[in-house]
N, C-alpha and C positions, 0 to 999 in steps of 0.2 A: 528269455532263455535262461537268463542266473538263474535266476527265481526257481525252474524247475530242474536246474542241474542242483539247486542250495539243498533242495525238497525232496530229493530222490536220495542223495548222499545222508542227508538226516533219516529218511525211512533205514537205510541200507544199516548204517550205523551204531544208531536210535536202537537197541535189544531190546530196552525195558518203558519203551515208547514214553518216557519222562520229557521230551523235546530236549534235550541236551545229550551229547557224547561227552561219558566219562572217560578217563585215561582207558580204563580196561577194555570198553570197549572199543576205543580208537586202537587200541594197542592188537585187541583181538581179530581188527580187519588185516592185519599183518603177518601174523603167526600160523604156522602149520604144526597141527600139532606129531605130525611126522617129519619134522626136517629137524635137524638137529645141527646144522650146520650154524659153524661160527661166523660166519659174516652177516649171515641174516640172524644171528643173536647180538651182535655189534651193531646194526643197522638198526635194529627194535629198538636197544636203548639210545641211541643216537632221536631218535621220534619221541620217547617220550622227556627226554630232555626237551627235543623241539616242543612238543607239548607244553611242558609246563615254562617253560621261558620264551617261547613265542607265539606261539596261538592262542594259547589260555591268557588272553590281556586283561582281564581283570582278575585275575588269578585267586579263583574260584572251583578249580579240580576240575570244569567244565567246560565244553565248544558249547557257545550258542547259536542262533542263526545268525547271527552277525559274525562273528566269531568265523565261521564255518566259510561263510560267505568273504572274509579276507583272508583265509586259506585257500579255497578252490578260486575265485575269483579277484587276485590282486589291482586294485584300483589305480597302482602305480600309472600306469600306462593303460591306453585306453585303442589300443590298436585297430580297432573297427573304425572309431572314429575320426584318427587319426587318418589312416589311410582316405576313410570316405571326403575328408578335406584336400589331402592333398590331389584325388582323383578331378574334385570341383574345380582347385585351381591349376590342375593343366588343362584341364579340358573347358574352362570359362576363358574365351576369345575376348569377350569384349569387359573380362573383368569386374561385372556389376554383382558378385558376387551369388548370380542365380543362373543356372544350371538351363537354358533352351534345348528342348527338341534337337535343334539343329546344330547345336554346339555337342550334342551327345553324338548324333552321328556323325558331321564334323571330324570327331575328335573318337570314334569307337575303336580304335586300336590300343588307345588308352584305357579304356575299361576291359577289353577282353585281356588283356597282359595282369591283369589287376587281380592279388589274391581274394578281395574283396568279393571280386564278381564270380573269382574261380572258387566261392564257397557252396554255388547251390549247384554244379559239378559234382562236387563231393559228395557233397550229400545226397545228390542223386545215385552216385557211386555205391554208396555204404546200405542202401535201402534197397 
């Protein structure tokens, strides 16, 4: 799923299809060239600041897919995962670290409360 939010966000961005977003194009997914207002002129350079002193990590005028990839998707925290553990250990009875049939129904109150599980909900929701 990164992989094709990384790949859709570089199509969108990407104008001059070089594989990389420069400043102007990063900057130009922001701007309307009818608004004139001051907070969204304040907020644009507040981005390209961000730009070039945090995204741009090897500071090169350019996102790459890597680059891109720890903007859209922060690796700090790995929240699917996270949760998908802690799901395991309330719902593993007997502790052996593996998930039974019967520990999952057992324990399925646990998983339907679980935003984990309430993601293909959603998605069912938005489609």
């Amino acid at each position: 799923m990164t992989e094709v939010v990384i790949a859709e966000t570089m199509e969108d961005m990407d104008e001059n299809d070089d594989g990389k977003i420069s400043l102007t194009e990063y900057v130009g997914e922001f701007m309307d060239d009818d608004d004139d207002d001051d907070d969204d002129k304040e907020w644009i350079e507040k981005e390209k600041v961000s730009f070039k002193e945090v995204k741009d990590k090897n500071n090169d005028g350019y996102l790459n897919k890597e680059e891109l990839a720890a903007w859209l998707v922060p690796s700090e925290v790995n929240y699917s995962e996270d949760e998908a553990k802690h799901l395991i250990e309330k719902a593993d009875s007997n502790k052996d670290g593996v998930l039974s049939y019967e520990e999952a129904v057992e324990h399925y109150k646990i998983f339907v409360g679980s935003q984990a599980t309430d993601y293909g909900r959603i998605l069912h929701e938005e489609l």
